[in-house]
VOLODO-357145 format. One record per residue: x negated, y negated, z negated of N, C-alpha, C in turn. Coordinates in steps of 0.001 Angstrom, whole numbers, plus 500000, padded with zeros to 6 digits. Example, Ala and Ser with C-alpha at 12.3 -4.5 7.8 and 13.67 -1.06 7.14 Angstrom:
REM VOLODO-357145
486810505690492200487700504500492200486800503300492200487150502250492920486330501060492860487100499970492130
END
This chain:
REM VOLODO-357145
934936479011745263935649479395746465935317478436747595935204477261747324935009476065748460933662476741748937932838477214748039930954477180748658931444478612749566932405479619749802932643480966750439932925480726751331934292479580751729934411479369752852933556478824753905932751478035753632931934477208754652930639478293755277930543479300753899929652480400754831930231481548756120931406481741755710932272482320756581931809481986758110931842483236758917931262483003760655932296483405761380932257482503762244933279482287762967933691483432763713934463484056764245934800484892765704932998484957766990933310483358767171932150483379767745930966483749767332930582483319766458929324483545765489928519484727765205930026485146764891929915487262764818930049487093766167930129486986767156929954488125768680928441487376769010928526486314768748926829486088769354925570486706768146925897487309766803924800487958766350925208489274766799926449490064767434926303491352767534925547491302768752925973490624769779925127490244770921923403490818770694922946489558769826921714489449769858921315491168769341921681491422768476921612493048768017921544493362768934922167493911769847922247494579770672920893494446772053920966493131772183919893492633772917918599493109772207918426493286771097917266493832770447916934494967771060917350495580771231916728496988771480916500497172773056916743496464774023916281496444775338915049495822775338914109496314775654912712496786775731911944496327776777910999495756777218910370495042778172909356496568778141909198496892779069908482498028779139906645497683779525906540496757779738905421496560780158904797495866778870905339495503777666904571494727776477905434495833775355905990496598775307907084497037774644907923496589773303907775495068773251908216494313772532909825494255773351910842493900772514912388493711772533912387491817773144913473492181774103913373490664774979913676489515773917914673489768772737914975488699771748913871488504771119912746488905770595911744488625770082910705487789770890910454488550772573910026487819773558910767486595773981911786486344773124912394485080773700912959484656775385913119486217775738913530486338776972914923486086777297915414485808775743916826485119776372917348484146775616917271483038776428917429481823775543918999480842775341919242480227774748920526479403774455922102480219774647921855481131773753922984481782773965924248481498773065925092480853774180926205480367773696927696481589773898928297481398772761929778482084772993930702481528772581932214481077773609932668480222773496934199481422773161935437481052772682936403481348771698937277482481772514936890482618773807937180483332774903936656484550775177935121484620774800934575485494774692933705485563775878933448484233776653932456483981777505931429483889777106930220484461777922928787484300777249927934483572778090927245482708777776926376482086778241924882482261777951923808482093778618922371481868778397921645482094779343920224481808778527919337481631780311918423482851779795917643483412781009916974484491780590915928483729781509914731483767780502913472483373781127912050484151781230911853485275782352910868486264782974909896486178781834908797487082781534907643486069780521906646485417781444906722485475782873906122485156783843906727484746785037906318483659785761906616483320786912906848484170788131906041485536788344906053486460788754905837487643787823906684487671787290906760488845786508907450490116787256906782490906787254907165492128788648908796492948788222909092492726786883910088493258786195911473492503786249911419491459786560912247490156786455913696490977786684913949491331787913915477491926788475915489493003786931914940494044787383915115495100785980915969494581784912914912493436784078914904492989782587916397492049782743916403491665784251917548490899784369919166491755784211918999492777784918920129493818784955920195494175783438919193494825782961919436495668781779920190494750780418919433493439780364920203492330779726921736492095780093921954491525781393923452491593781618924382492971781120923924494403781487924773495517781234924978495499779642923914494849779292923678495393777518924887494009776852925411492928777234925948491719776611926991492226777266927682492749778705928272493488778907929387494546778177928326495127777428929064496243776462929156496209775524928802494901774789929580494226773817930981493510773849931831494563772783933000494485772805933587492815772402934321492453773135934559490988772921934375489905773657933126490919774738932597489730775890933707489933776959933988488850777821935546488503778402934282488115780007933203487983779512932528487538781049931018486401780709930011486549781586929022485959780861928560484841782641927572484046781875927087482723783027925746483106782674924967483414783683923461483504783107922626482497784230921466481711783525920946480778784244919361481798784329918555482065785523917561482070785196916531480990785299915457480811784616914436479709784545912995480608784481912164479537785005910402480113784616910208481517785672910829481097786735910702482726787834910531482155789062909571482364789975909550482100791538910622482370792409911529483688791933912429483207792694914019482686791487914164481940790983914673482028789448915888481756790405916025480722791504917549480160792501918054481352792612917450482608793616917899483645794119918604484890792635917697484842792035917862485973790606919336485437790076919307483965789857920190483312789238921966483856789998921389483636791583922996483736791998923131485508792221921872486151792423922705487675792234923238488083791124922315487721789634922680488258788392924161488218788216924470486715788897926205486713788556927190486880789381926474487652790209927939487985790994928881489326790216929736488678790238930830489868789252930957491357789859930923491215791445931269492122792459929880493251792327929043492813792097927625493727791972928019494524790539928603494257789521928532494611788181929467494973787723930833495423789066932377495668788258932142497152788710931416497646789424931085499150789713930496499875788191929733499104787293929414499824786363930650499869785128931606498908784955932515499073784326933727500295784076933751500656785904934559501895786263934199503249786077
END
């Protein structure tokens, strides 16, 4: 019984692998590989609240898809039940400052909720 408990996953644990599931199947259309495999989204943290954190990094500096892959990621962690609200950093993008502060504005993304 002692060796059952310590495998046991936390609340968190389970929402950041349903997460990643879910993130699987959003599709980079231009390599048609899944962004979790492309490693397009990195350090994803979920904290007891049900905040999500991580950085999503373009596979290119100018990667012409960047906004897209950026939206479709947020809507998709989004509609995982449990998420309370997410922080996304972008990195590895020419404009990564600008991407970074639209991705999170709440006000751009409470229209798709309704």
């Amino acid at each position: 019984m002692h060796g059952f408990i310590g495998k046991m996953k936390t609340p968190e644990e389970e929402l950041r692998r349903t997460i990643l599931e879910d993130l699987s199947k959003v599709i980079d259309p231009e390599t048609g590989a899944d962004v979790v495999r492309m490693k397009l989204v990195e350090d994803l943290v979920v904290d007891a609240s049900g905040q999500v954190s991580y950085t999503f990094r373009p596979s290119s500096p100018l990667c012409p898809i960047a906004v897209y892959l950026a939206v479709q990621i947020r809507m998709t962690v989004a509609g995982v039940p449990g998420v309370s609200g997410q922080r996304i950093k972008v990195t590895n993008y020419v404009a990564a400052e600008k991407l970074t502060e639209l991705i999170n504005q709440e006000e751009l993304f409470d229209l798709e909720e309704g």
